[in-house]
C-alpha positions in Angstrom: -49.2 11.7 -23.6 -50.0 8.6 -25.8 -48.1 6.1 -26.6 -48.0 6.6 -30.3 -47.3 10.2 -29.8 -44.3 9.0 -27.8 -43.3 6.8 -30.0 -43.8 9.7 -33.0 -41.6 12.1 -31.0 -38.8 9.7 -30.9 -38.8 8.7 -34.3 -36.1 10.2 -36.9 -36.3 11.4 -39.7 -35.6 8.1 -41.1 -38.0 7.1 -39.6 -35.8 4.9 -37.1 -36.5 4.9 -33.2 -33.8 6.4 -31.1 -32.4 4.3 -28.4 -31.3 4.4 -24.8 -27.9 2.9 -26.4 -28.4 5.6 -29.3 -29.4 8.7 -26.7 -25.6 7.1 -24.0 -23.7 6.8 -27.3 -24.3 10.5 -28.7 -23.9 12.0 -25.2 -20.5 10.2 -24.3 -19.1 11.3 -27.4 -20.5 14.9 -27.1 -19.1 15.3 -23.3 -15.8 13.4 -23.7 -14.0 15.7 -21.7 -16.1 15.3 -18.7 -16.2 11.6 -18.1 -13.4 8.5 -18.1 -15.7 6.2 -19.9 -13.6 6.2 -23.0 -10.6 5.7 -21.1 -9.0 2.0 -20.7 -8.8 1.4 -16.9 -5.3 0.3 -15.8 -5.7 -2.3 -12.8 -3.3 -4.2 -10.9 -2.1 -4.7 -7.2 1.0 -3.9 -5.3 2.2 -6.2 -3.0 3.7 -4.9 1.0 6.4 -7.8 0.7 4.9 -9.5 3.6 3.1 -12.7 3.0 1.1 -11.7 6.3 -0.1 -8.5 5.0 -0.8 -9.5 1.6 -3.1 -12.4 2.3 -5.4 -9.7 4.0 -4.8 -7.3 1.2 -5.8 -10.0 -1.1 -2.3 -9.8 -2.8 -1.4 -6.0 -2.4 -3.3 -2.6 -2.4 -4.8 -1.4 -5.8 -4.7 2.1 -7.3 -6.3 5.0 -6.2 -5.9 6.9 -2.9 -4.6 5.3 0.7 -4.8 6.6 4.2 -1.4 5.4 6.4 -2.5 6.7 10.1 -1.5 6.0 13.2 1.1 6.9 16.5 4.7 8.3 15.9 7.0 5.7 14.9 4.2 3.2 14.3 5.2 1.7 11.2 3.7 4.2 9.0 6.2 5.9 6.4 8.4 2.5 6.6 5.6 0.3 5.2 4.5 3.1 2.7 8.2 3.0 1.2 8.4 -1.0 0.9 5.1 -0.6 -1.3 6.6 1.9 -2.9 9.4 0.0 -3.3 8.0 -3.3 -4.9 6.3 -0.6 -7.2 8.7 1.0 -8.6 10.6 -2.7 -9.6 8.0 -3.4 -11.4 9.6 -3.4 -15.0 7.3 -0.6 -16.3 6.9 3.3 -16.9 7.0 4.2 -13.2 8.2 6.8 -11.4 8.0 7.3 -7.3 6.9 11.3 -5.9 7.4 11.6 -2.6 6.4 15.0 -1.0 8.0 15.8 2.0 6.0 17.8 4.3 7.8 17.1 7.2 11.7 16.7 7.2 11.7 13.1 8.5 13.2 11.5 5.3 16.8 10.7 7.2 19.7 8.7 5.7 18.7 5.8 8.0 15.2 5.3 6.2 16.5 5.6 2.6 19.4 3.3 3.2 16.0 0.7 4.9 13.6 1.7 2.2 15.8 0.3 -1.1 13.6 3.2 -3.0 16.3 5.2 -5.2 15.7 9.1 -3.9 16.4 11.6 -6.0 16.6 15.5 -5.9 17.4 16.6 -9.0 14.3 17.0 -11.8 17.1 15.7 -14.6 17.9 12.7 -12.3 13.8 11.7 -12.5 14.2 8.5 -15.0 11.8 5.3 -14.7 12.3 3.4 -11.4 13.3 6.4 -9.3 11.7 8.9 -6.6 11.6 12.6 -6.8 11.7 14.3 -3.6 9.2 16.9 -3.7 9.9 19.4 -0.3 7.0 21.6 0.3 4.5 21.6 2.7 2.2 24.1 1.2 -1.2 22.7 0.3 -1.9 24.4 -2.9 1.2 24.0 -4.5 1.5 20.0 -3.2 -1.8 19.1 -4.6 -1.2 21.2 -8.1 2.0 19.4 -8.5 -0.2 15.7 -8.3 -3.1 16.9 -10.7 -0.5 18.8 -12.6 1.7 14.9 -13.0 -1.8 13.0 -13.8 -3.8 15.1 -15.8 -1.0 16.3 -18.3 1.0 12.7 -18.5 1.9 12.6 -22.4 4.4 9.6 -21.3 1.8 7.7 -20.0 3.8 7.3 -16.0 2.2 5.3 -13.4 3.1 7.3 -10.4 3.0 6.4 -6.5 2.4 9.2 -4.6 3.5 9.3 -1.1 2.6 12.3 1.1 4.4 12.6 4.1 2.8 13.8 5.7 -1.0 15.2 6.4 0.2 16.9 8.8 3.0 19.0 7.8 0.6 21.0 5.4 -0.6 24.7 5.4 -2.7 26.5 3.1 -0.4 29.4 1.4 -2.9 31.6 2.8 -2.3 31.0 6.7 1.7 31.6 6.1 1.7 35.0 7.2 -1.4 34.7 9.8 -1.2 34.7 13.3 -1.4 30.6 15.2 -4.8 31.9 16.2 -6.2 33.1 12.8 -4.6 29.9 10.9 -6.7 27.5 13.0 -9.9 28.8 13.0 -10.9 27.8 9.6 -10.5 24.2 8.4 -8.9 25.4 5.0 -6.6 22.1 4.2 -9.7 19.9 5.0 -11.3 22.2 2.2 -8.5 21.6 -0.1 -8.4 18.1 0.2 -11.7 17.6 -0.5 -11.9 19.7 -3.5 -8.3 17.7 -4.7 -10.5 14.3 -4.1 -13.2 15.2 -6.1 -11.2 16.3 -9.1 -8.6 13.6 -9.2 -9.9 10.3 -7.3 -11.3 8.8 -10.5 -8.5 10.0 -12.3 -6.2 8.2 -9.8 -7.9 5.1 -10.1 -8.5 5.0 -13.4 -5.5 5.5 -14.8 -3.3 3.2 -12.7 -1.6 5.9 -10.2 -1.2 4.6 -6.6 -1.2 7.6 -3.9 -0.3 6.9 -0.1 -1.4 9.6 2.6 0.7 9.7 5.6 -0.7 11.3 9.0 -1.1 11.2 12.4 -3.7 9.9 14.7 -5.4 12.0 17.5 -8.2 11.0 19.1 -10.1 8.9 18.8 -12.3 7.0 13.1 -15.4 4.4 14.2 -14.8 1.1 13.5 -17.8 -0.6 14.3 -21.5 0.9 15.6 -22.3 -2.5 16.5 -19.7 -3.6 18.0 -20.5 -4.7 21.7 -16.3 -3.7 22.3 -16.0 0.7 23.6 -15.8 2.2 20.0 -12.3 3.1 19.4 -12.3 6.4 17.1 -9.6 8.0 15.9 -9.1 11.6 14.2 -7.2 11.6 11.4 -5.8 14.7 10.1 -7.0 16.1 6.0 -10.6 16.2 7.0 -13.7 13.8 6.4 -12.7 13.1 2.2 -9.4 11.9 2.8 -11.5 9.0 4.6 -14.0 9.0 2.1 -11.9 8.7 -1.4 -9.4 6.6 0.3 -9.9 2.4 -0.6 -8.1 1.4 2.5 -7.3 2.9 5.7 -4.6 1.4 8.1 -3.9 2.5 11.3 -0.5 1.6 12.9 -0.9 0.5 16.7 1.2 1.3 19.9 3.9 -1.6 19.6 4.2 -3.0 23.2 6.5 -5.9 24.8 5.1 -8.8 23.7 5.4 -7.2 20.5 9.3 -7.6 20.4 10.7 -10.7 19.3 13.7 -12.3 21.0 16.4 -14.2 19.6 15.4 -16.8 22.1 11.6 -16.7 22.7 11.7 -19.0 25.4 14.2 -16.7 27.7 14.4 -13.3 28.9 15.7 -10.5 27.1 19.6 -9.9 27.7 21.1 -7.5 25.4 24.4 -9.8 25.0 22.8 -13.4 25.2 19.3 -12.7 24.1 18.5 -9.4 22.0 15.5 -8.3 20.5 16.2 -8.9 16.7 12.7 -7.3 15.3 8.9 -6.8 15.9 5.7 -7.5 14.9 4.2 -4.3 13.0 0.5 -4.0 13.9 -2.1 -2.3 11.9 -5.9 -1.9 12.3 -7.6 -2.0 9.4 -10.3 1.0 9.6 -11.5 0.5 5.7 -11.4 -2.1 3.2 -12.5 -2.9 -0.2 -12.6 -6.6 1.0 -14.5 -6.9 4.1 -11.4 -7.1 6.2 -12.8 -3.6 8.4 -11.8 -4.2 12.0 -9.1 -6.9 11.1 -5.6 -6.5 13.2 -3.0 -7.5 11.2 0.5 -8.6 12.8 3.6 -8.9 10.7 7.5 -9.0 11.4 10.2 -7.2 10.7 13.9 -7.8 11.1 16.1 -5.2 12.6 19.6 -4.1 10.7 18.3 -4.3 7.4 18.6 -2.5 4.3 17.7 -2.4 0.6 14.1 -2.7 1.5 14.4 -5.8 3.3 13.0 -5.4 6.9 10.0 -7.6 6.3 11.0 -10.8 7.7 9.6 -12.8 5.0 11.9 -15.8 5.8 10.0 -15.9 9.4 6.8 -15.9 7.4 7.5 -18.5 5.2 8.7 -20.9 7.4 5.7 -20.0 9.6 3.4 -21.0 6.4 5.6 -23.9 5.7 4.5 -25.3 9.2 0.9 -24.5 9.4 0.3 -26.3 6.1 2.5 -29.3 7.7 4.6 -28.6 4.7 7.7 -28.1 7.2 7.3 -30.9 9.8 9.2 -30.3 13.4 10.3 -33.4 15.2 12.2 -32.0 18.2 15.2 -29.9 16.6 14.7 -31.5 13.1 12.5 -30.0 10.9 11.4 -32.1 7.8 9.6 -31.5 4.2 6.9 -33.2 2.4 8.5 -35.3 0.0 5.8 -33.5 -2.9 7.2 -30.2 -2.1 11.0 -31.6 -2.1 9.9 -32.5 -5.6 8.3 -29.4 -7.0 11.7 -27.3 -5.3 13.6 -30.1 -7.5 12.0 -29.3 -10.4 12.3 -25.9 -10.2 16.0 -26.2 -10.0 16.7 -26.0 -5.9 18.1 -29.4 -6.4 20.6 -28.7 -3.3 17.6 -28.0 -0.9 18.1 -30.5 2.2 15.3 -32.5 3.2 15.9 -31.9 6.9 17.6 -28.6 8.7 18.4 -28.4 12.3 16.4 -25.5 13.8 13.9 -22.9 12.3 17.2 -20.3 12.1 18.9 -22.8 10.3 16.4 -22.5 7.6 15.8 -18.9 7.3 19.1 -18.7 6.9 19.5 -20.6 4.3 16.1 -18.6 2.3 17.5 -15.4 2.9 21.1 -16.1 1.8 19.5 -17.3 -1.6 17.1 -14.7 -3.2 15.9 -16.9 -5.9 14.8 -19.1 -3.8 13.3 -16.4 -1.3 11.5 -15.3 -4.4 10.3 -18.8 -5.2 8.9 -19.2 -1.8 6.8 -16.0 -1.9 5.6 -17.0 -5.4 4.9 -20.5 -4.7 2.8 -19.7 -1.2 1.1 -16.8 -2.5 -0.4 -18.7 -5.8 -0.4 -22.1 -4.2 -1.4 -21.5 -0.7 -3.0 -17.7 -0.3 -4.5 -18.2 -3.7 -3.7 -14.6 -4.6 -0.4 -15.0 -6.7 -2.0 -13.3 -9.8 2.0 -12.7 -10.9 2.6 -10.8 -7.4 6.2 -11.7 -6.2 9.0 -9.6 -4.1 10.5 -7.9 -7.0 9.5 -9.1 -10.5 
């Protein structure tokens, strides 16, 4: 075909060409229902409440769908609840759903999480956390698409599915163990819930958290000259797909524990363990932090949602930026920093403190100035503040 006859076919009646831009513009508006194109996209990051695990988020994870795996009693569920956590403070239309597949969610863990749990649909105002019990597949995933897709109120949600593993397809209730396993129906399901809500997720600023288990062994790296380490997670091969990152919670071993006294051996009178160092493979990033172990502590005895240890982590900072100087059992501050904590208002901040205790006591018994720390490293020295604090 000629060009001029090209050119002729596009033509109006007007005589006007019609455009590329023309051609997008008619179809967009034509197919609105089937694309998010005309839909503002609602972006922002959650921080973990641990400087540690926020410098390798680059401040927090983002919307959309994330895979928690790993060993029982890793870390898993506890971590997910402290984003959720920082999430729901956020002084915003948001509501927590937590599905409870399994029937972990003890007193214990709401008393450490801080997240307000409730169980009653009236009780379900901004800032709080429906408990959602029900392990059936169908009727789980229904009740997210059914919260996103009809959401006249415009909620941000965080979902948090705890866990993979407790699921089963409504079909396999009344079939035999041998019958239920032979077809990968969840897997199925999961997939086909991906593909109609992940954009959806993303796009409209919903945060979801998928707990589960670890049983084998997902690839980190072909080319690694290491023995591949693989892992099976369970929800089949689109749970790993949709998801933006995917953390898996390591076996925590000895030199894992941290001592009151580092220096001496554990005695449960003299020198207890007082918390640990969470560790978590990262098996998929957004940020080219795949295959990064991450290592950050927690403090044992706490509630509210305060386990992280972030007074350990910023003193830790402090020092490797040489803004805390140690001189035997002194420790010291840069006489700049003394003056920005003046003109903030911590007027009554000593300029030398006896011990590294000393001084985490004194951040965590003052939560303004807990906050100010987070703030101030995170913008200053992480360079990912981007208005990302504790609680805000």
């Amino acid at each position: 075909m000629s060009k001029k006859i090209k050119e002729a076919k596009e033509e109006t009646e007007s005589g006007k060409i019609i455009t590329s831009q023309d051609q997008l513009k008619s179809f967009l508006k034509n197919n609105k229902d089937s694309h998010y194109n005309f839909e503002p996209s609602i972006d922002y990051k959650v921080s973990s409440g641990s400087l540690l695990l926020d410098y390798y988020l680059n401040g927090g994870i983002g919307t959309g769908l994330h895979r928690f795996c790993g060993i029982n009693e890793g870390g898993k569920t506890s971590c997910a609840l402290q984003f959720m956590k920082n999430f729901l403070d956020q002084p915003k239309k948001r509501k927590g759903f937590y599905i409870k597949a399994e029937g972990r969610l003890s007193k214990e863990m709401i008393a450490r999480s801080g997240v307000k749990f409730v169980f009653n649909d009236e009780e379900w105002v901004e800032g709080t956390c429906f408990v959602f019990e029900s392990n059936i597949h169908e009727t789980v995933f229904d009740s997210m698409r059914e919260l996103v897709g009809k959401n006249d109120e415009k909620i941000q949600y965080f979902f948090l599915l705890d866990s993979v593993d407790g699921l089963i397809r409504k079909g396999d209730l009344e079939k035999t163990f041998e019958e239920s396993q032979k077809v990968a129906g969840g897997a199925v399901i999961a997939a086909d819930l991906m593909k109609r809500m992940s954009i959806a997720l993303q796009k409209r600023g919903h945060v979801a958290v998928f707990v589960s288990q670890v049983r084998a062994d997902i690839k980190l790296d072909p080319y690694s000259k290491a023995p591949i380490r693989q892992t099976t997670a369970t929800g089949g091969n689109a749970l790993l797909h949709f998801a933006n990152w995917i953390f898996e919670f390591d076996s925590r071993f000895k030199g894992d524990l941290i001592l009151e006294d580092p220096n001496a051996s554990y005695d449960e009178q003299k020198n207890p363990y007082l918390g640990h160092f969470v560790k978590i493979i990262v098996k998929k990033s957004p940020n080219e932090r795949t295959n990064c172990t991450i290592r950050y502590p927690i403090k044992y005895g706490r509630k509210n949602g305060t386990s992280n240890w972030i007074e350990k982590e910023i003193f830790d900072f402090l020092t490797m930026w040489e803004i805390a100087i140690k001189k035997g059992a002194w420790i010291s501050f840069d006489e700049e920093f003394l003056n920005v904590l003046k003109e903030a208002g911590f007027t009554d901040f000593p300029a030398q403190i006896q011990g590294s205790a000393k001084f985490e006591q004194i951040v965590n018994n003052n939560e303004k100035l807990k906050s100010f720390f987070f703030k101030y490293i995170s913008e200053n020295l992480l360079n990912f503040g981007d208005g990302i604090s504790i609680t805000e």
